[in-house]
N, C-alpha and C positions, 0 to 999 in steps of 0.2 A: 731723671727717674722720679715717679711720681711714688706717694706715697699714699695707704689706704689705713681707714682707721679700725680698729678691732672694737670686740666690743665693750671691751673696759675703756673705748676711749682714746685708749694710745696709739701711735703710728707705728705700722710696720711696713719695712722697705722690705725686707726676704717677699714676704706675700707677693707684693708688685711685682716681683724678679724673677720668682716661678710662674706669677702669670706672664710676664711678656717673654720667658725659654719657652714655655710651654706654646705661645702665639706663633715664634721665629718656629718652630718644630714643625706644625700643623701646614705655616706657607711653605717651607722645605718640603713636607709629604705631599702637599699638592701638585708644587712645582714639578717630585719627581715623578706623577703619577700625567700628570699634563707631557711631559717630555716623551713618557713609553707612548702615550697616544700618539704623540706626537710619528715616534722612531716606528711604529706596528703600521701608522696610515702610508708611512714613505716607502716601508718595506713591500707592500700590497704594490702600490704605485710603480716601483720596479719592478717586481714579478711580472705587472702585466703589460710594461712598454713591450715585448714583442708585439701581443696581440693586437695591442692596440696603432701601431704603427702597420701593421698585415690589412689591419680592417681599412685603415687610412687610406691604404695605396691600394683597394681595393676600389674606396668609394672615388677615390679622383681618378683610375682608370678608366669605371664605370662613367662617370661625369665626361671625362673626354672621351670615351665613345658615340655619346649621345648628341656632344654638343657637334661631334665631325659627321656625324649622321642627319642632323637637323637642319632646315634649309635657312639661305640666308636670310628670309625676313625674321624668321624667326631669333636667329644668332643678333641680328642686328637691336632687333624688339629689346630680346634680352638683356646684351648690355648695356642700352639707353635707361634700362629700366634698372638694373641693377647701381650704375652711375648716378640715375637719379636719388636713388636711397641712400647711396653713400653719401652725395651731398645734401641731400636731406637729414641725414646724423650730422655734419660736419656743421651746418646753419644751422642746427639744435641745440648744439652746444658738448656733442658726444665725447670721448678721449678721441686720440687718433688714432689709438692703435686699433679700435672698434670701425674707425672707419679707413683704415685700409686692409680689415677683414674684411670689409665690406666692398670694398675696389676689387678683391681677387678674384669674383666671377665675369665681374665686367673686362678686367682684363683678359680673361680666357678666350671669351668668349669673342672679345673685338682682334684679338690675336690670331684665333681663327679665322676668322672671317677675311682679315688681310690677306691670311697664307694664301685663302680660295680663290683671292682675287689675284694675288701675283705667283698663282700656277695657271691660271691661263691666260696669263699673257698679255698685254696690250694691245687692242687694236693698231693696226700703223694709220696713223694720223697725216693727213694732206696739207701742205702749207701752202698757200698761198700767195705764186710770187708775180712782182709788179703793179699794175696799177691800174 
């Protein structure tokens, strides 16, 4: 505990001790005042996970309509393109978890594309036998 001088001179430890209750106090009222912030932003955040999960699974319906609508160069275009940016973050040096946000349209989209191809079916292939 530090001690501070008065003006005759002498040291007084009380001084120092009400300044540093007084210091512990002011980080207490901050702390508790950082905390409600804290507890008022989480409360908003729940109130609105319905909405925000409604709008979610709105925009990814919408998204998979479009992409089962769109023909395949374009499906194919797109996740070459979207693959490429992923690995384009990944050789940047980005987190992962940014880049396989980043994979999830290329995966849609090359996912589709398979289905279209294995609902119609394979041509029957000729083999060629002897010599």
């Amino acid at each position: 505990m530090a001690t501070t001088r008065t003006v005759d001179g002498t040291t007084s430890k009380a001084a120092t001790s009400r300044d540093e209750t007084s210091r512990t106090a002011a980080i207490g009222d901050a702390v508790g005042e950082a905390a409600g912030t804290v507890r008022g932003a989480a409360g908003e955040a729940v109130a609105r996970l319905p909405e925000v999960a409604a709008t979610t699974r709105s925009a990814i319906e919408d998204a998979n309509r479009q992409m089962r609508s769109g023909s395949d160069e374009m499906l194919s275009v797109g996740s070459v393109l979207s693959f490429g940016f992923a690995m384009g973050l990944l050789i940047g040096g980005a987190s992962r978890l940014l880049v396989a946000v980043a994979l999830i349209p290329a995966a849609a989209m090359g996912l589709t594309l398979m289905d279209r191809v294995s609902r119609r079916g394979r041509p029957a292939t000729r083999t060629v036998q002897g010599g």
